[in-house]
C-alpha positions in Angstrom: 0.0 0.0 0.0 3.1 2.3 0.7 4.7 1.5 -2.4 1.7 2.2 -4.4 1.0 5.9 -2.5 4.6 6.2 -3.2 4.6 5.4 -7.2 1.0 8.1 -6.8 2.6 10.5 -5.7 5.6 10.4 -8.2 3.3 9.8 -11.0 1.6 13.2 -9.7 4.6 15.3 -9.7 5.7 13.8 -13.0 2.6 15.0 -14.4 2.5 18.6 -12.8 6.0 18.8 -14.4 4.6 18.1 -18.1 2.0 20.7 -17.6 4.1 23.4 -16.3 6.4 22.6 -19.2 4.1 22.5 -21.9 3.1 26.1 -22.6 0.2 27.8 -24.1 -0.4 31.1 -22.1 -3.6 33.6 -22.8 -2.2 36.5 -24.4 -2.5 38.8 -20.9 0.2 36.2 -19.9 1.7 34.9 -22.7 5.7 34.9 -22.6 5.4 34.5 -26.5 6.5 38.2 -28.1 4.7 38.6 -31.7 6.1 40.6 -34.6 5.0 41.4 -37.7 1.4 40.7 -39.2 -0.1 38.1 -36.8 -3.3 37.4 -34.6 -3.0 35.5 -31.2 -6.2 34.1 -30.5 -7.7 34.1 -27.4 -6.3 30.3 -26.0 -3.0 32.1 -26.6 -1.7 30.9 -30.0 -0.3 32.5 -32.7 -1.1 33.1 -35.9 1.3 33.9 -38.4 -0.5 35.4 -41.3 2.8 37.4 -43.6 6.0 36.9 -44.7 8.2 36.9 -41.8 6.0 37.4 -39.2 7.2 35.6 -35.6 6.7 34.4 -32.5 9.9 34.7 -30.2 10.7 33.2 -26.7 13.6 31.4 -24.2 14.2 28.0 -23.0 16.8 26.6 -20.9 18.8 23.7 -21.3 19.2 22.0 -24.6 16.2 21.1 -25.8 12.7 22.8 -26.9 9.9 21.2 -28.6 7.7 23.1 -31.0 4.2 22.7 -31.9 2.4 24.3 -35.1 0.1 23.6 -37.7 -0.9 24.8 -41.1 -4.0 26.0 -41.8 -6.0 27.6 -44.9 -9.2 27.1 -46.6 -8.2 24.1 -47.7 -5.4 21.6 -46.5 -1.7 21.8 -47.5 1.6 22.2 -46.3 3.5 25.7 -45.4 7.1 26.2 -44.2 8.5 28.5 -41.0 12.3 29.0 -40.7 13.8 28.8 -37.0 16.4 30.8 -35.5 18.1 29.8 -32.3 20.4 32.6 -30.7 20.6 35.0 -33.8 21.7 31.8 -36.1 20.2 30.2 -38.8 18.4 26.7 -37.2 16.1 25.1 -39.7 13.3 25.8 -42.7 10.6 23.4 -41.4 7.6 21.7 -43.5 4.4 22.3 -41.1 1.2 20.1 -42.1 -2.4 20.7 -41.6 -2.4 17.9 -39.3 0.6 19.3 -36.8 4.3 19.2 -37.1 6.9 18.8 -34.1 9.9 20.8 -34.2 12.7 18.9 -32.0 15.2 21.5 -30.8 18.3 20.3 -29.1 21.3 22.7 -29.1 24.5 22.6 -26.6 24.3 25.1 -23.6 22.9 26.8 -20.6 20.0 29.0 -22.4 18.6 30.2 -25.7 16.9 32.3 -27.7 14.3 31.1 -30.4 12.6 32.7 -32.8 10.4 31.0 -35.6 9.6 33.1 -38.7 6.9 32.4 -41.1 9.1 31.3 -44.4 5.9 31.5 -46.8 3.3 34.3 -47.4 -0.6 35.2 -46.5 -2.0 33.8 -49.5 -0.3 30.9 -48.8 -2.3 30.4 -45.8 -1.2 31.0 -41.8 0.8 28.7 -39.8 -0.7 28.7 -36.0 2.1 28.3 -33.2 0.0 26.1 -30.6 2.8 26.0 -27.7 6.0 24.6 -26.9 7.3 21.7 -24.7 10.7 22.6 -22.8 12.1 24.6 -20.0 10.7 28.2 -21.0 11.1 32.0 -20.4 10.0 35.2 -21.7 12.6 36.9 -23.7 13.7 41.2 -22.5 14.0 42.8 -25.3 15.7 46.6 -25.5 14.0 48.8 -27.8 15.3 48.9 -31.5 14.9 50.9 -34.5 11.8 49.5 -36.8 11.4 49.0 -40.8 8.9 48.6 -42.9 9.5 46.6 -46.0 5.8 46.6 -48.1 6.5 45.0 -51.2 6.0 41.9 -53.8 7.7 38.4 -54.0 11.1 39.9 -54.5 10.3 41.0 -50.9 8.4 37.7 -49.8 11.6 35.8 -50.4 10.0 33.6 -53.3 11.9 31.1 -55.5 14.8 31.7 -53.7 15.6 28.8 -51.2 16.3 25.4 -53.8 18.3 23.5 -51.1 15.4 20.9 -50.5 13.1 21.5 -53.4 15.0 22.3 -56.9 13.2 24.7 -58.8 10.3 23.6 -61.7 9.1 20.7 -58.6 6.6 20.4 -55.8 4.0 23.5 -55.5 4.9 26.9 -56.1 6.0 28.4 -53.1 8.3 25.3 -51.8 10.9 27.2 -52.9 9.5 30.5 -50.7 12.2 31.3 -47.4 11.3 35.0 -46.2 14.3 34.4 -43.8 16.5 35.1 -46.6 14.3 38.0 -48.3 16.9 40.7 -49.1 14.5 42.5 -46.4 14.8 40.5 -43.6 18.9 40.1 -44.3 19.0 43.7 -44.4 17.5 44.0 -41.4 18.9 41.7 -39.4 22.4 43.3 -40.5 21.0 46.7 -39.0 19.3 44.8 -35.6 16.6 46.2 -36.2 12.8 45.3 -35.8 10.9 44.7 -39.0 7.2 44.2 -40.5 7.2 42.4 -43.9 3.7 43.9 -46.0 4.7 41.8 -49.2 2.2 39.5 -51.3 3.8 37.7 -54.9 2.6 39.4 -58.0 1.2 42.1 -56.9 1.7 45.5 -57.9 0.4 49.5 -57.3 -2.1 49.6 -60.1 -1.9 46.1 -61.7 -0.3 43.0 -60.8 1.6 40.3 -62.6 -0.7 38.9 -64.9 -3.9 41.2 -63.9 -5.0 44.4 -65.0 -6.4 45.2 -61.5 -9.6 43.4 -63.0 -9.7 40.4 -61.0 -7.3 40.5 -58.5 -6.7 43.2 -55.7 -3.8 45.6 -55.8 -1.4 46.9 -52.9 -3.7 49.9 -52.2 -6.2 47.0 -51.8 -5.0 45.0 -49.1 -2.3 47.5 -47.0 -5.1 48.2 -44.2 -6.1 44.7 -44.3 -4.7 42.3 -41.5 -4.3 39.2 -44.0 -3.3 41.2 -47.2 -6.3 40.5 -48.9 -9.9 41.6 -49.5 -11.2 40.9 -45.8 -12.0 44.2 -44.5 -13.4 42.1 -41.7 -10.2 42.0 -40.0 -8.4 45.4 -40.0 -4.3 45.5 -39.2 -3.7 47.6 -36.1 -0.7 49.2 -37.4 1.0 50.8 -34.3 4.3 49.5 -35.2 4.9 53.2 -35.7 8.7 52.5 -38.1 11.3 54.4 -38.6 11.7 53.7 -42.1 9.3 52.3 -44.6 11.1 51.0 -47.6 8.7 50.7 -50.8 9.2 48.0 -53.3 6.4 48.1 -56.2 6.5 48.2 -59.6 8.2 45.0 -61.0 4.4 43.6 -61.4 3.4 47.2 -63.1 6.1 46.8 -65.7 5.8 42.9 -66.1 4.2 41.3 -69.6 2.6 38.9 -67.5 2.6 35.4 -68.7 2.7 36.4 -72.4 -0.7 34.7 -73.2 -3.2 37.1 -72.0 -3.7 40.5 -72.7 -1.7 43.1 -71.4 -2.3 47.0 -71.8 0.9 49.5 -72.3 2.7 50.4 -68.8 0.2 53.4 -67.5 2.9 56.4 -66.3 0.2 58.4 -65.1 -1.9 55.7 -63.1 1.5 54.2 -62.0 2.5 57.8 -60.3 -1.2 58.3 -58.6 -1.6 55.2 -57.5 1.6 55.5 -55.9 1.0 59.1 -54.4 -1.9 58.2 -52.8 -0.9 54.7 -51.7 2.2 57.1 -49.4 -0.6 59.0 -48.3 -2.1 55.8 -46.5 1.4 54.7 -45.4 1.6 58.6 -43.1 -2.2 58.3 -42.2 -1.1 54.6 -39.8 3.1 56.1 -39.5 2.8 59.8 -39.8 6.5 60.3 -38.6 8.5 57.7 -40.8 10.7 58.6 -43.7 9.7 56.7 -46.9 12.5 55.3 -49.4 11.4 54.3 -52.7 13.0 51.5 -54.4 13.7 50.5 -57.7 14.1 46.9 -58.6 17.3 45.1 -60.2 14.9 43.0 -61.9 13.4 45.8 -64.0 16.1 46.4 -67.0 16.3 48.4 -70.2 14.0 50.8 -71.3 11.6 49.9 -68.4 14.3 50.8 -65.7 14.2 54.2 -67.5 10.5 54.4 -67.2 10.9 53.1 -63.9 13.4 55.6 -62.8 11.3 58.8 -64.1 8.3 57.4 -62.8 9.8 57.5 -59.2 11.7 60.8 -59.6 7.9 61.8 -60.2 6.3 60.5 -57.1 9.1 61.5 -54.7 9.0 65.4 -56.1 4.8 65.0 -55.6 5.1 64.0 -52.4 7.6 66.1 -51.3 6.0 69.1 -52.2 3.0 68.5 -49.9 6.3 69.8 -47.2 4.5 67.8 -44.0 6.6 65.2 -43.4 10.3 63.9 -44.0 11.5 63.9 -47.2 11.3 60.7 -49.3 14.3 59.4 -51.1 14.9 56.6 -53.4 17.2 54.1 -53.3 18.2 52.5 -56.7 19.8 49.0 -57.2 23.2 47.8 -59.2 22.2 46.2 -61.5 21.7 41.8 -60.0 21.0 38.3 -62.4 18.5 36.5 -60.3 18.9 32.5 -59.6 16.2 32.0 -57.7 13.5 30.6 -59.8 11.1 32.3 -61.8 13.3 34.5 -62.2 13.6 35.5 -58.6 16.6 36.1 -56.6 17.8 33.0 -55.1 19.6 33.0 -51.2 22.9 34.6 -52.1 21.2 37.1 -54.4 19.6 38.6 -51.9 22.4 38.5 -49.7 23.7 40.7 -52.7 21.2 43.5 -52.6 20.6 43.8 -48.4 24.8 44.3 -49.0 23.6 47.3 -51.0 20.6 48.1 -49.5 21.8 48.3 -45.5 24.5 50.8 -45.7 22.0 53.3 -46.9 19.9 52.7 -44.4 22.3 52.9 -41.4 23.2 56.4 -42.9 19.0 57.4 -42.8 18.8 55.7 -39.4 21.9 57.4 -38.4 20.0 61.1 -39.3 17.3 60.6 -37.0 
């Protein structure tokens, strides 16, 4: 009778142990920090909805177990990237029925971060908890970006290590991780919001004349970058800096089998001026960099160019806010599929792209 009281009450603190290690928190108490364009639902998960949106926390010891599942209107995969201690971990397949992530890493304590490697319209992966010796992460207050752009900015086609290019679905290749974005702003430590969606554009998008499909202007205000108005994005994140990246879709020929109109200056420029408008009305105080795109060439980078120069001389004779600058590209051969940057491409551009803005960071 002993023994068996014994072997109770071990079996009882065994089992408060597992509970007090397994963690999902309400969000009042939640030790889970959430960046970028997410949701945490009221049992304390997290959604993540956009391009490298993320869910950040510690755990001591050497190992950490995640939960998460995929989750869309109808059933497929999605991918997250993980980050343990500032370095590169893993790019993780997540399945509608729940994936573990096993973590085990040498030393004491550790910082983990897991990033949404696909996009919104490729669904949302939910974080559900985590198994493992947990604590909530102090973080000191850093500079913020805003990166709104297209699949350049997404990260797509650009991550072929597991999945060659031309196999599986179309955004097995996607790793937001690796988005010249997130590079640069991981080499400025700062904090970051990707507002990026593949093919689309300011007035029309890859292989739409804003017919069918929405446009940037469309979706900006909308938590899940698309047409729900149902759910509204907070904003708040109040950035330093939001960097700009549309018109590659604008310029595009689409897929060369349905019609496409002549590039639109005009509509191009309005759109545009009016889309910064909506971009100061959520972040009245940030300074706005245009840029260009190194995968926009010839006589279209011209058009490009002069279509900019237009919108930053419109804006900035409105004379309320800081002044807007652009930022233009060398000149980079994507090898990323479709032809998208691949990893080291983008590595290329955030090279070009975070100097210039350490020097606008800098001036604040």
């Amino acid at each position: 009778m002993i023994i068996h009281q014994k072997l109770a009450l071990v079996f009882i603190a065994v089992s408060l142990t597992c509970i007090s290690w397994f963690t999902v928190l309400p969000p009042a108490k939640s030790i889970f920090a959430v960046k970028g364009r997410t949701e945490v639902l009221a049992n304390g998960e997290v959604v993540l909805i956009a391009s490298a949106s993320s869910v950040t926390f510690g755990f001591k010891g050497t190992k950490c177990t995640l939960k998460l599942e995929a989750k869309d209107k109808t059933a497929h995969h999605n991918y997250v990237a993980v980050e343990v201690d500032g370095q590169y971990y893993s790019r993780e397949k997540i399945m509608p029925t729940g994936t573990t992530v096993f973590i085990n890493v040498p030393g004491k304590s550790h910082t983990i971060t897991i990033y949404k490697a696909t996009e919104a319209v490729n669904g949302t992966v939910i974080f559900t908890g985590a198994e493992g010796d947990l604590f909530k992460i102090a973080e000191k207050p850093k500079k913020k970006i805003e990166f709104i752009g297209d699949s350049i900015t997404c990260g797509m086609g650009n991550d072929t290590i597991a999945i060659p290019c031309g196999k599986g679905e179309w955004y097995d290749q996607h790793n937001a991780y690796y988005s010249y974005a997130a590079v640069t702003a991981r080499a400025l430590n700062v904090d970051f919001v990707l507002s990026s969606v593949s093919g689309i554009g300011m007035y029309r998008n890859w292989n739409d004349e804003h017919d069918k499909e929405a446009i940037m202007p469309d979706v900006y205000e909308n938590l899940y970058l698309n047409k729900d108005t149902t759910k509204p994005y907070a904003f708040g994140f109040n950035q330093d800096i939001t960097c700009i990246a549309l018109g590659t879709n604008d310029f595009s020929k689409g897929d060369g089998k349905k019609s496409r109109l002549p590039f639109n200056e005009d509509t191009y420029v309005s759109n545009y001026v009016n889309f910064i408008q909506t971009v100061y009305k959520h972040a009245p105080d940030t300074r706005i960099i245009l840029l260009d795109s190194p995968m926009v060439t010839g006589e279209n980078a011209a058009t490009f160019a002069k279509c900019l120069n237009k919108v930053k001389d419109a804006v900035n004779a409105q004379k309320h806010h800081k002044p807007v600058t652009i930022f233009t590209f060398s000149a980079i051969t994507p090898h990323g599929c479709g032809f998208h940057p691949e990893i080291e491409d983008d590595k290329l551009m955030a090279l070009q792209l975070a100097p210039y803005l350490k020097k606008v960071l800098n001036e604040k």
